[in-house]
PyMOL commands that place a pseudoatom at each C-alpha (Angstrom):
pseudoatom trace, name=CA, resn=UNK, resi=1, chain=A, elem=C, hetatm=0, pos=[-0.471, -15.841, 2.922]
pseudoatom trace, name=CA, resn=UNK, resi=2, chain=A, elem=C, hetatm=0, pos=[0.364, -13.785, -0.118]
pseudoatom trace, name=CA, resn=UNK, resi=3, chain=A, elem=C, hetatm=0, pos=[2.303, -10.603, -0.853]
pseudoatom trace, name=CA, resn=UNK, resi=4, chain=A, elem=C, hetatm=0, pos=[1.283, -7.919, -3.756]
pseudoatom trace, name=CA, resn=UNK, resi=5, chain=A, elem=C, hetatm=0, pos=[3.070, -4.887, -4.740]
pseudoatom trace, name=CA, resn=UNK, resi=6, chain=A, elem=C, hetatm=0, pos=[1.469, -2.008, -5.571]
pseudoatom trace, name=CA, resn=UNK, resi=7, chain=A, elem=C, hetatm=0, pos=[1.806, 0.970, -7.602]
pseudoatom trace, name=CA, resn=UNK, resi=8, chain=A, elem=C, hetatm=0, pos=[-0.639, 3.881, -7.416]
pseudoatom trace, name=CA, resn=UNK, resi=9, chain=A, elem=C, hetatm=0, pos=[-0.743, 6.610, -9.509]
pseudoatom trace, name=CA, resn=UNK, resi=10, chain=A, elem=C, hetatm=0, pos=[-2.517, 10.130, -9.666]
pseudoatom trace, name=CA, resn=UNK, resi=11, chain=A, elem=C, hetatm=0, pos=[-2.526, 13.006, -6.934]
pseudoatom trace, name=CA, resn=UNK, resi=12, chain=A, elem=C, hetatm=0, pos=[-0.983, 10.744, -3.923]
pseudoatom trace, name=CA, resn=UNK, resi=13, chain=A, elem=C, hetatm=0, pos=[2.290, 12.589, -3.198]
pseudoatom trace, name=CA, resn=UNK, resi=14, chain=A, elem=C, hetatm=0, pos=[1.798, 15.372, -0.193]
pseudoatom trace, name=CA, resn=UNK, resi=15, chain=A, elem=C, hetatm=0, pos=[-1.589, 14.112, 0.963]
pseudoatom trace, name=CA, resn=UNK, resi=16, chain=A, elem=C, hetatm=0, pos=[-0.681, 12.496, 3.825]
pseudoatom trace, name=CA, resn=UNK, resi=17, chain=A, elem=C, hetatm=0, pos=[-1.223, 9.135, 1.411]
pseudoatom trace, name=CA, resn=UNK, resi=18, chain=A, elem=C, hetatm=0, pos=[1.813, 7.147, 2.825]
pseudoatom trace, name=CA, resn=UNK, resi=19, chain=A, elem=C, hetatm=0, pos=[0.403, 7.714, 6.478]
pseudoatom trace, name=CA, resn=UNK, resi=20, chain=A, elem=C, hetatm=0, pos=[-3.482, 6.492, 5.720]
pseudoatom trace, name=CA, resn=UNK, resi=21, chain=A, elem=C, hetatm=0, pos=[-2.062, 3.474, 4.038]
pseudoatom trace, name=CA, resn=UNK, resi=22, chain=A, elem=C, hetatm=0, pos=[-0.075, 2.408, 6.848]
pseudoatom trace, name=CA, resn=UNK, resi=23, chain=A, elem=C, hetatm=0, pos=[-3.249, 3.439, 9.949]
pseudoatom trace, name=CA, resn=UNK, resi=24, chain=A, elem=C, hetatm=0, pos=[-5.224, 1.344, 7.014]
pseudoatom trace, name=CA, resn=UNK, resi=25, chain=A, elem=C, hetatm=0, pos=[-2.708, -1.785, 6.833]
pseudoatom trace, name=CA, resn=UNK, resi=26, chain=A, elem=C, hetatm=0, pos=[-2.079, -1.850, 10.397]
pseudoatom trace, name=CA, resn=UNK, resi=27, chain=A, elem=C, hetatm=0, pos=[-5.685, -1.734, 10.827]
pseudoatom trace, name=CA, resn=UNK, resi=28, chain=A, elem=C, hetatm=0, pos=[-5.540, -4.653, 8.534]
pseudoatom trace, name=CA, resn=UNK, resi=29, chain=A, elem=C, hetatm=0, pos=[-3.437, -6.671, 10.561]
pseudoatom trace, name=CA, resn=UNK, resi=30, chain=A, elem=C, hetatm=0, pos=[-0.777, -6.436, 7.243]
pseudoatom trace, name=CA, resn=UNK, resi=31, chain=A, elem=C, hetatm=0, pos=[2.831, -6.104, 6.810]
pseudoatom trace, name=CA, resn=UNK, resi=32, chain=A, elem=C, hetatm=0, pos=[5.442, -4.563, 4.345]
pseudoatom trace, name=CA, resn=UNK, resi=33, chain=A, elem=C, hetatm=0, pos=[6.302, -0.635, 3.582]
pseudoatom trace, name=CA, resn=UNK, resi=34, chain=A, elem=C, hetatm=0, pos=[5.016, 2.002, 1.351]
pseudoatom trace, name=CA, resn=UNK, resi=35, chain=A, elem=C, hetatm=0, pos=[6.630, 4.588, -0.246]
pseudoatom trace, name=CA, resn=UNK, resi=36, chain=A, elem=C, hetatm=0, pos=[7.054, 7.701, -2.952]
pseudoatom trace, name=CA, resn=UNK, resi=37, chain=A, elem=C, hetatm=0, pos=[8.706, 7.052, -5.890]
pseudoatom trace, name=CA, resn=UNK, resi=38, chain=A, elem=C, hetatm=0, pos=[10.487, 9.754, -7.852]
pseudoatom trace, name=CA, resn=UNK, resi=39, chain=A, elem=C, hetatm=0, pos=[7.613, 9.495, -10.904]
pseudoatom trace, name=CA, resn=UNK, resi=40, chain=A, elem=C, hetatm=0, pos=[5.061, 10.611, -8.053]
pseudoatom trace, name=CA, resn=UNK, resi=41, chain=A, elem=C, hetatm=0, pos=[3.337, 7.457, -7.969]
pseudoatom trace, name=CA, resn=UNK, resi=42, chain=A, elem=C, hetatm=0, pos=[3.688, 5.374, -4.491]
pseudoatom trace, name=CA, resn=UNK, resi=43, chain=A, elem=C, hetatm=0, pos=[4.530, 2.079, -4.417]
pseudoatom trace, name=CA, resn=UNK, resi=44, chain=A, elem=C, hetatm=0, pos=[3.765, -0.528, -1.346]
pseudoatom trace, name=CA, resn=UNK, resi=45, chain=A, elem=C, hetatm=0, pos=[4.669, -3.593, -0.800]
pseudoatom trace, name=CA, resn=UNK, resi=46, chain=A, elem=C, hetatm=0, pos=[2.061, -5.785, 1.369]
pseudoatom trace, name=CA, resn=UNK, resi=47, chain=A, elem=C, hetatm=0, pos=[1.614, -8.825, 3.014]
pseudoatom trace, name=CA, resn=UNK, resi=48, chain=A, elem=C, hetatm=0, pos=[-0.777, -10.779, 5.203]
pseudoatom trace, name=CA, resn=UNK, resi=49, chain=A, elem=C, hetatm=0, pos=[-3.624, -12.756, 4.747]
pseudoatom trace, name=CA, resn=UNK, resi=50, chain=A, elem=C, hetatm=0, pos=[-5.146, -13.479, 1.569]
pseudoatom trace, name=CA, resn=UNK, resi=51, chain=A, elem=C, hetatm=0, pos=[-8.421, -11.644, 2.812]
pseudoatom trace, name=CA, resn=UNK, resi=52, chain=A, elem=C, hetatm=0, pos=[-6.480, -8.903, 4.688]
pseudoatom trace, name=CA, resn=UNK, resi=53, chain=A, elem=C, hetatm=0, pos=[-4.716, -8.056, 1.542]
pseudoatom trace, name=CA, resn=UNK, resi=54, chain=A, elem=C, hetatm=0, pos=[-7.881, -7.940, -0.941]
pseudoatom trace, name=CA, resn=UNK, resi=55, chain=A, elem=C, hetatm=0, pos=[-9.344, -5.497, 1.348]
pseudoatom trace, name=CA, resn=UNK, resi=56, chain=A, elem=C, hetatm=0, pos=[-6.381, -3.608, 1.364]
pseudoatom trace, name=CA, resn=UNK, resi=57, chain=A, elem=C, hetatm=0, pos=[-5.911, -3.100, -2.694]
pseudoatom trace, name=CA, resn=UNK, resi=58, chain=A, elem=C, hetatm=0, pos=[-9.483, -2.164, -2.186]
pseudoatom trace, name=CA, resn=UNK, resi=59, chain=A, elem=C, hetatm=0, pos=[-8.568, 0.831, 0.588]
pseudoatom trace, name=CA, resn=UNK, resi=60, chain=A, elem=C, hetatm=0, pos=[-5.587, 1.849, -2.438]
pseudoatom trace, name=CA, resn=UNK, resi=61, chain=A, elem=C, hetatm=0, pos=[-8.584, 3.091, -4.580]
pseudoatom trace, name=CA, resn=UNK, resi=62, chain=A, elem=C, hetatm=0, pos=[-9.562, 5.073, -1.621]
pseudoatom trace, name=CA, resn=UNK, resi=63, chain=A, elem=C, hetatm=0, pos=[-7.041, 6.403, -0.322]
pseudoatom trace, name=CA, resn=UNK, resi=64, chain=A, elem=C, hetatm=0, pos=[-6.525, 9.622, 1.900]
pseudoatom trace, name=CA, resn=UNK, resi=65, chain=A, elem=C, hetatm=0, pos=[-9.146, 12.197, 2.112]
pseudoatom trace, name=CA, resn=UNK, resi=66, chain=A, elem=C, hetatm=0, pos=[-7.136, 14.267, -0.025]
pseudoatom trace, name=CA, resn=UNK, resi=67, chain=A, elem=C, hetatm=0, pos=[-5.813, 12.024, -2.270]
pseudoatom trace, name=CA, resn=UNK, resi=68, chain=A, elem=C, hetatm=0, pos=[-6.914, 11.101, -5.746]
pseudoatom trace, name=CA, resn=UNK, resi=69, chain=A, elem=C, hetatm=0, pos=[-6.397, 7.837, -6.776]
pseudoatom trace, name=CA, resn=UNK, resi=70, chain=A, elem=C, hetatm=0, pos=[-6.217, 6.840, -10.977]
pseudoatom trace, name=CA, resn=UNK, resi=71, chain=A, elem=C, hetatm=0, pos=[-4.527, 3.866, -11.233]
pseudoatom trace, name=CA, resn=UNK, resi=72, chain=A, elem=C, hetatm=0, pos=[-3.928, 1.036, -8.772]
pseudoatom trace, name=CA, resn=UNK, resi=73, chain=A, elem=C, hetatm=0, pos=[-1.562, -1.352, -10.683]
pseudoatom trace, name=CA, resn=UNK, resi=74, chain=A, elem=C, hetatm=0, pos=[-0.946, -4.876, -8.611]
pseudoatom trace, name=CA, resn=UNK, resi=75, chain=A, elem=C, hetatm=0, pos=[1.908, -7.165, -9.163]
pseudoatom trace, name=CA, resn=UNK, resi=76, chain=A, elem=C, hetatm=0, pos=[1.642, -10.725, -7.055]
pseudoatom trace, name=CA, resn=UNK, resi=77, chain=A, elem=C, hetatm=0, pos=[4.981, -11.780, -6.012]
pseudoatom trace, name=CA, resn=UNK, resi=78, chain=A, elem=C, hetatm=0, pos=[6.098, -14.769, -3.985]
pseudoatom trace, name=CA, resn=UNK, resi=79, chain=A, elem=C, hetatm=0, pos=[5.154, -14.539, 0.016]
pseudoatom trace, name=CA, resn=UNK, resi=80, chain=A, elem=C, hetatm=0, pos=[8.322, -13.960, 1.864]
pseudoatom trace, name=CA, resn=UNK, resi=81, chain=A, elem=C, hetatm=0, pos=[7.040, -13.140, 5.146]
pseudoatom trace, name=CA, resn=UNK, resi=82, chain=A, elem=C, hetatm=0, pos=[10.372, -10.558, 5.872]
pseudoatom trace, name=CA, resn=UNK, resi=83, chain=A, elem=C, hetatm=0, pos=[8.640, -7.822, 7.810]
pseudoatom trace, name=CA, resn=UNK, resi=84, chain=A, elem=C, hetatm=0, pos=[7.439, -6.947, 11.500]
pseudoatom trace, name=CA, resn=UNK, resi=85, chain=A, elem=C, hetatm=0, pos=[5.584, -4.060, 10.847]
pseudoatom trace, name=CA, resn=UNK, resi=86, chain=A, elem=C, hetatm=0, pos=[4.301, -1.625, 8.072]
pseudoatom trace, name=CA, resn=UNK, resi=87, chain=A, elem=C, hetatm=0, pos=[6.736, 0.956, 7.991]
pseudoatom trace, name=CA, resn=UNK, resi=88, chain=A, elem=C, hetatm=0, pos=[6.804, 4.421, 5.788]
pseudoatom trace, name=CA, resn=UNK, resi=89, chain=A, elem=C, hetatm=0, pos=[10.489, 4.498, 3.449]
pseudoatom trace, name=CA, resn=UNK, resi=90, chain=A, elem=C, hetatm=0, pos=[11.395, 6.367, 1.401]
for i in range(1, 90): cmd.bond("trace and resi %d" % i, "trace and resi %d" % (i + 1))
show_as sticks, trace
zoom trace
């Protein structure tokens, strides 16, 4: 199990981004929370399976049909296994 945070940068603030990541991580069978950060990057924090969450940092390049994505930075951080779900904050 592992658990990355993410930061993703370029036109992903009021393109529904925060929605298509969680359908995508749910679809992914992950967990954690995504959110928009003042900047107007978003930032998510996932975790899950080590496969799960590969194929999720690949989705992040993707992202929602009216998103652009730029940047996708990634940050591995100890698994903590804390959430239920994959909620929208923030």
């Amino acid at each position: 199990m592992q658990r990355k945070r993410v930061f993703i940068s370029g036109r992903v603030q009021g393109v529904y981004f925060r929605v298509y990541t969680r359908e995508a991580a749910l679809g992914f069978g992950l967990r954690g929370w995504v959110r928009n950060l003042p900047d107007g990057r978003v930032e998510a924090v996932i975790e899950g399976e080590e496969r799960q969450v590969e194929e999720m940092l690949k989705w992040c390049w993707q992202g929602s049909p009216s998103s652009r994505v730029d940047k996708v930075e990634v940050v591995a951080e100890p698994y903590q296994g804390e959430f239920e779900d994959f909620s929208i904050t923030g």
